[in-house]
N, C-alpha and C positions, 0 to 999 in steps of 0.2 A: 611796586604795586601794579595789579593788573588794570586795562585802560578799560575794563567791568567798574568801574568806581560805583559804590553803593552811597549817595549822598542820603539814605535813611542809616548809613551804619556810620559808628565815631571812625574817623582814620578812613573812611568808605572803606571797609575791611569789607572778602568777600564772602560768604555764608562761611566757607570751609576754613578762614580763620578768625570767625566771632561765634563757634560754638561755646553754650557756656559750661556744657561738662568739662569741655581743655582749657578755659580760660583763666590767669591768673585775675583778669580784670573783669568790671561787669558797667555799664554805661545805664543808668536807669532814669529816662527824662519824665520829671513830675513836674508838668503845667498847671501847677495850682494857683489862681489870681483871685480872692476875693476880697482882701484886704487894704490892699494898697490906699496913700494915703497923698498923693504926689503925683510923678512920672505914672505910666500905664505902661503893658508892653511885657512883664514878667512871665509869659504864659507864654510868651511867642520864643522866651529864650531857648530852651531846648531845642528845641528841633533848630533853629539860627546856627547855635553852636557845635552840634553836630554836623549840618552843611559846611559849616566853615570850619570844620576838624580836615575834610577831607582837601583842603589844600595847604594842610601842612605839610613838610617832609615828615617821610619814615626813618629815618635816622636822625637823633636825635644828637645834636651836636654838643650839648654840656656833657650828659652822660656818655657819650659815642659809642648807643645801641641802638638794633631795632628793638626796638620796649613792644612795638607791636607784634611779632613776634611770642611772643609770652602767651599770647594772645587776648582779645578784646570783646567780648560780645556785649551787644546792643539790646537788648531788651523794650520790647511794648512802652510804652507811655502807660504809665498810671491812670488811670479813668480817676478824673478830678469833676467829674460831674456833678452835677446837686448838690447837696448842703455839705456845707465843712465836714460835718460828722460823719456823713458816708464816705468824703474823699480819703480821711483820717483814717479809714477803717483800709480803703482800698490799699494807702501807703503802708500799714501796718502789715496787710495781708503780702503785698510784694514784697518787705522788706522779710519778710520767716521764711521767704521761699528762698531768697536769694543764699540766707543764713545757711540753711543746708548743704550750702555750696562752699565748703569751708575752705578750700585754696583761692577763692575769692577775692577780694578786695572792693568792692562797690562803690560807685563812684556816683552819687545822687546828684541829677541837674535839673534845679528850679528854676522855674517857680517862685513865689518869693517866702522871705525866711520863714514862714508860718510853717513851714513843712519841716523842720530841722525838729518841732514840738512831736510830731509823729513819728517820722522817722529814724530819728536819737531812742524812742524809748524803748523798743526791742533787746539795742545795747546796751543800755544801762540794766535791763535787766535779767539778762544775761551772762553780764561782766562787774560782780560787785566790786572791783577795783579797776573800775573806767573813770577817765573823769574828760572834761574836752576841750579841745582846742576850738576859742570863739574869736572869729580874726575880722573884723566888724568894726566900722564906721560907728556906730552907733550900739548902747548896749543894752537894747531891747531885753531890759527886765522889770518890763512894766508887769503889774499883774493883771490886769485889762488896758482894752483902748477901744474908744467911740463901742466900750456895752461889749464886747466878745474877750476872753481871756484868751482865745484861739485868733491871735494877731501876730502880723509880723513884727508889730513894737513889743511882744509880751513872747515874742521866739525860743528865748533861754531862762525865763521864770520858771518853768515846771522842773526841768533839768536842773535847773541850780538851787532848789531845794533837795535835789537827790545825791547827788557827786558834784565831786570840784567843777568848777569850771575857770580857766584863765583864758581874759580876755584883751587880744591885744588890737593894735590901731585905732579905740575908741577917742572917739572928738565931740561925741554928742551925746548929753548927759540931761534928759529931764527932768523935772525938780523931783513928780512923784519918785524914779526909781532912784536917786542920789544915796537915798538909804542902804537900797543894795550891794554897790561898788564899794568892793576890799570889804567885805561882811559875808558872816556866813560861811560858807561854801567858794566864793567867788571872788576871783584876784582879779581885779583890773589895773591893765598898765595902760594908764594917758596917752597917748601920743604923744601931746607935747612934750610927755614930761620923760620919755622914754626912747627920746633919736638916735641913741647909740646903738646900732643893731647887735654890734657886738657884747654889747655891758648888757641887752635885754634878753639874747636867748639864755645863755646859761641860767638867768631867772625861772625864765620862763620853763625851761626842762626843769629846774626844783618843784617846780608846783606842780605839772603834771604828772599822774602815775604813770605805772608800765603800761596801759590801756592808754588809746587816745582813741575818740571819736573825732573828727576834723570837721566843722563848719565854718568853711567861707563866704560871708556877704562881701561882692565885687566891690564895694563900695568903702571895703577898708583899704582897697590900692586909691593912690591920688587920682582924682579926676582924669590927670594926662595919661594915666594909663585906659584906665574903666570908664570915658566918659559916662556911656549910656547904663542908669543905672537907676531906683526910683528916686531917692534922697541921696544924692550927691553930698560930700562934704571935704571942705578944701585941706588939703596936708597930711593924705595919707601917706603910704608905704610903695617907694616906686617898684618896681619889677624887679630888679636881685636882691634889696635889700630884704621882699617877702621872701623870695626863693633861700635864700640862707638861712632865716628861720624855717620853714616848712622842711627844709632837708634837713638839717640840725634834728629836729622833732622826728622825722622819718627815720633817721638813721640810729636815734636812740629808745625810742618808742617803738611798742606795734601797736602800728593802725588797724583801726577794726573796719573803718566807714571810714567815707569823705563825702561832704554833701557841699555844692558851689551854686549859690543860689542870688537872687535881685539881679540876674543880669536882662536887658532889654536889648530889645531887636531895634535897630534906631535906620531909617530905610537913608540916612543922609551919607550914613558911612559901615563898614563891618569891622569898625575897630576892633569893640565889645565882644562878638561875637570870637572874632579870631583869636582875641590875647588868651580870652577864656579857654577855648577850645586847647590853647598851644598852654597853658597853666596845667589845664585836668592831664595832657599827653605828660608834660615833664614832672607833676608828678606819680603818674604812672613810673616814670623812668628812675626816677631814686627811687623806688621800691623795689623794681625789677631790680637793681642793679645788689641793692639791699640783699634779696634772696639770693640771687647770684654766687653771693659772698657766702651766703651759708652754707653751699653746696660742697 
């Protein structure tokens, strides 16, 4: 890397390699906070995570490439201003642009989950055999909360009336949406009930189609990974145990999206920041290495 670090670019890539006509990747931070019900701080994650991209390595030592190389661009923040409805429309508006860009791959960083309801739906209707990968602490299929259906507790009710959704590391289940879970459209696998990472992917690839859209809330890894996050919850998924799922899924799937969202800026430490930032690079790096192979 050149000692030019762009701490506004992911990886501080520098203009001439985060073009997004050459770009296999696309980095798109959507600071949307008006929900939240908890923790504060979702709106700060973005831009956190991208500063703290740029003191990762470029070489990536599981896959052992530079993935940056592929190349990586950084895209504007979403103008998340004013009411839901307009920022809804802004995230819609970015995500048809990015579309056009079909060697792509786009990497969506919230903000928190409320945006996975606008920015999923392009995909899904685009791709009538998408269905998605929901990797989440909690399995926000409320259909409102505190009066808005446009909630980070109601994230995957719109979607999960459309296409599949399978949802894994869930530990928190409210009475309203109980109805939801394994009905429908929608496979939920418990946490508790599903520690064998081994015994759970090959599931888990049954229920998804060839499409995947990917939404991460940080707060399906365990605390000791993701501390800073809004609703915390004990006994997620530590760090290879998700990595083996997410590559498993990546290397049998195509990904259309990825969106990684609830993460917070916590000024005590840049755990959150970092694990995230070094999560979204690696997997950028099973995909690259994915294409690679097809070449």
């Amino acid at each position: 890397m050149s000692d030019n670090v762009q701490t506004d670019k992911f990886m501080g890539l520098e203009s001439k390699n985060s073009s997004l006509a050459r770009c296999k990747f696309a980095v798109v931070p959507v600071p949307f906070e008006k929900t939240v019900c908890y923790g504060h701080g979702t709106a700060k994650g973005p831009a956190a995570i991208i500063e703290a991209s740029t003191q990762i390595e470029l070489w990536d030592e599981e896959t052992k490439t530079e993935t940056w190389e592929e190349g990586i661009a950084t895209l504007p923040a979403v103008n998340c201003a004013g009411t839901t409805n307009k920022a809804f429309k802004e995230m819609d508006k970015a995500v048809r642009q990015i579309m056009q860009h079909k060697q792509c791959t786009p990497f969506y960083i919230g903000g928190e989950h409320t945006v996975t309801q606008a920015l999923a739906q392009p995909y899904i209707e685009a791709h009538p055999d998408l269905s998605i990968l929901h990797f989440d602490a909690h399995a926000d299929l409320r259909e409102t909360f505190e009066g808005t259906p446009k909630s980070h507790a109601c994230a995957l009710f719109p979607a999960s009336r459309q296409v599949p959704v399978v949802q894994v590391g869930i530990r928190s289940v409210a009475s309203e949406e109980k109805q939801y879970i394994n009905a429908g459209k929608v496979t939920t696998f418990l946490m508790h009930e599903n520690r064998d990472i081994k015994k759970l992917i090959p599931q888990v690839l049954k229920k998804l189609t060839k499409k995947v859209y990917i939404t991460i809330d940080v707060d399906g890894f365990d605390p000791s990974v993701i501390p800073a996050t809004g609703t915390p919850q004990p006994g997620g998924f530590m760090w290879y145990e998700a990595l083996d799922l997410f590559r498993a899924v990546i290397e049998k799937k195509e990904i259309v999206a990825v969106d990684v969202v609830e993460a917070c800026q916590r000024k005590a430490d840049p755990i959150t920041e970092f694990n995230t930032a070094k999560l979204i690079y690696r997997l950028m790096g099973y995909l690259a290495v994915k294409g690679q192979k097809k070449k």
